[in-house]
Each structure stands twice: as C-alpha cells, then as structure tokens.
C-alpha beads as a LAMMPS data file, in Angstrom:
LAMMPS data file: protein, C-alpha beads

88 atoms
87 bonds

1 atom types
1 bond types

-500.0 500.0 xlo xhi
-500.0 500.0 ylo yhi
-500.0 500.0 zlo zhi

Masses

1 110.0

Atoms # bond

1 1 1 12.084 -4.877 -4.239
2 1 1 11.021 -2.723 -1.611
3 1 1 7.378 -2.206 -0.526
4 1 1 5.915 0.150 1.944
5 1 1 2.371 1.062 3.003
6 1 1 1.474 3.435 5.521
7 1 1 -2.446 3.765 6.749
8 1 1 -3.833 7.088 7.993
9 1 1 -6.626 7.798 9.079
10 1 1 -9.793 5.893 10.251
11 1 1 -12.008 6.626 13.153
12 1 1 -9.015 6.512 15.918
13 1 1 -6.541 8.656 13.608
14 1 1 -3.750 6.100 14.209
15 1 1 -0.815 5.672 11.569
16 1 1 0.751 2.387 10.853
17 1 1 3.496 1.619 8.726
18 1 1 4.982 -1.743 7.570
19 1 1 7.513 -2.889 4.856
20 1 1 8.119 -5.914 3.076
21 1 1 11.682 -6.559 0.892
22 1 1 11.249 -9.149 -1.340
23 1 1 14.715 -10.284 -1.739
24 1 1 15.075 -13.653 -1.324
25 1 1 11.671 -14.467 -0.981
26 1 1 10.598 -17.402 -2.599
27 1 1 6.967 -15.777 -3.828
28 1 1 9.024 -12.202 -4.705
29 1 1 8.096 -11.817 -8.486
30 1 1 4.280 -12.743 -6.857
31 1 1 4.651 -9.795 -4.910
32 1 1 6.567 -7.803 -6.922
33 1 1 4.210 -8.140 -9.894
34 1 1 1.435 -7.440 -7.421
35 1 1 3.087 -3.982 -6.378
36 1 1 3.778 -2.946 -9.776
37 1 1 -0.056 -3.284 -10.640
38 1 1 -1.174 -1.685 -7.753
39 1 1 1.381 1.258 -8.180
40 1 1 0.230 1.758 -11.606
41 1 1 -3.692 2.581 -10.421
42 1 1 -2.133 4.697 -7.724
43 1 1 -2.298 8.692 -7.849
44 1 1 0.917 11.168 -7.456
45 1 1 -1.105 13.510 -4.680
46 1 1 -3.108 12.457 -1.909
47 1 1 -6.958 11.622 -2.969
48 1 1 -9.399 13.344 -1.057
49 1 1 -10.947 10.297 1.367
50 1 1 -14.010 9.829 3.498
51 1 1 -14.843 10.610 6.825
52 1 1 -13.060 8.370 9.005
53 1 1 -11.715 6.155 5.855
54 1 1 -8.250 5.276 5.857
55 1 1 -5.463 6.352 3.403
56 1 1 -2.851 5.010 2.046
57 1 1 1.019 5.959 0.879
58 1 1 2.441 3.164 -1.483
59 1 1 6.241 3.269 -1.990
60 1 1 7.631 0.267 -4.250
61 1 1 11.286 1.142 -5.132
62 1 1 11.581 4.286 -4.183
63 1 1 8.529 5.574 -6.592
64 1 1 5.536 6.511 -3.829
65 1 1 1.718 6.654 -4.866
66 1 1 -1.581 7.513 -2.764
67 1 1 -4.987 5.646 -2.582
68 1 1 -8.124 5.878 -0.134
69 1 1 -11.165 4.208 0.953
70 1 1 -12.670 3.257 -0.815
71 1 1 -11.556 3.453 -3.898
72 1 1 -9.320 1.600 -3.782
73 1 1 -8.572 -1.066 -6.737
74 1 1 -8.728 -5.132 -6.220
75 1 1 -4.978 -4.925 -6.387
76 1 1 -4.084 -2.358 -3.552
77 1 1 -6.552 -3.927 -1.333
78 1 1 -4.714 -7.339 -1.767
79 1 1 -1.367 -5.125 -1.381
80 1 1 -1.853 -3.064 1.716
81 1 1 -3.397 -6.226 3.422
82 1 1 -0.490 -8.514 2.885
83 1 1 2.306 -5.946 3.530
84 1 1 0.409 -4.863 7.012
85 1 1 -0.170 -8.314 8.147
86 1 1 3.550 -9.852 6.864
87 1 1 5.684 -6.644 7.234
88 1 1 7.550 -5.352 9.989

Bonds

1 1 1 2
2 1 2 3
3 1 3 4
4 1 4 5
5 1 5 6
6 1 6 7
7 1 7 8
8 1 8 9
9 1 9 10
10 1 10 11
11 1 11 12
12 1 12 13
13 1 13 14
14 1 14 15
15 1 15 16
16 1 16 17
17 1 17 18
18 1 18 19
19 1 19 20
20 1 20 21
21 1 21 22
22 1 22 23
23 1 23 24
24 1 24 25
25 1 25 26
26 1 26 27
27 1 27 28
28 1 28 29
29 1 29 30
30 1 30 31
31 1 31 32
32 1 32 33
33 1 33 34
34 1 34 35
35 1 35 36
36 1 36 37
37 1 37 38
38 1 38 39
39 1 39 40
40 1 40 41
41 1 41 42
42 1 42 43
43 1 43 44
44 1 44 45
45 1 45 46
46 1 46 47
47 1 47 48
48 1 48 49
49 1 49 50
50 1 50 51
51 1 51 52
52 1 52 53
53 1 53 54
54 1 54 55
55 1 55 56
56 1 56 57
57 1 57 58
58 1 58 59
59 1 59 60
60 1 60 61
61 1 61 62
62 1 62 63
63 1 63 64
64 1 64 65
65 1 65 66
66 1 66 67
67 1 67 68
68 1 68 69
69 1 69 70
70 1 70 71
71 1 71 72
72 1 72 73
73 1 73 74
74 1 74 75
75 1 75 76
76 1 76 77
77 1 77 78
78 1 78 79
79 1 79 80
80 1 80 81
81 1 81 82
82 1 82 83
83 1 83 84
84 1 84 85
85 1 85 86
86 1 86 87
87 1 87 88
C-alpha cells in the first residue's frame, strides 16, 4: 500500500510532502489498517481550515481525501505524523 500526505498551509505557507509504501514492511497491515481508518473520516473536497492551520491531502492507493486543523480525527493525526516523520 501506498500512503501519501501533503501539509499546506500554516503560518510560513510551506508545503511538504512525504510517502510511505508499505510493502515489505514488517508493521504494513499496522499501517495499512491505520490508513484505511483515517481515509474513511476523510472528506472528497478540501475543508475550509483556520487561519494559519495546516491542511492535509491523504492518498492511500490511489483514492485521495482532505482534512484540516483541527479537525482532524485521532486517526489522521497519528497518520500524517508517522508518514511525515518516516517517509521520504
């Protein structure tokens, strides 16, 4: 599986984007069952945010969701956190 985040927004207005394939991983149905729960709370069009929140673009296989700060569920948070530290 295939998971991508990208972050807009925020005070400096600086994108970052970072991926994470989980093939061959030895946690992969962790994250994988991870991404599918966070997918599932995810919207189809961007959410209107906050000033100088972040946003977010989820793509898991292909199928691409948006969140914001901060409403963002327990399961994005956990998501977006590990894919931006541990992806490239």
């Amino acid at each position: 599986m295939r998971i991508e985040v990208r972050r807009t927004g925020g005070f400096a207005g600086i994108e970052r984007h970072a991926e994470v394939d989980t093939c061959g991983r030895p946690d992969a149905r962790e994250w994988e069952a991870l991404a599918q729960r966070a997918v599932a709370d995810g919207r189809g069009s961007p959410p209107a945010g906050v000033p100088d929140g972040f946003a977010y673009e989820l793509t898991v296989d292909g199928t691409t969701v948006y969140c914001a700060d901060p409403r963002l569920t327990e399961e994005q948070r956990e998501l977006i956190s590990r894919v931006l530290k541990e992806g490239a």
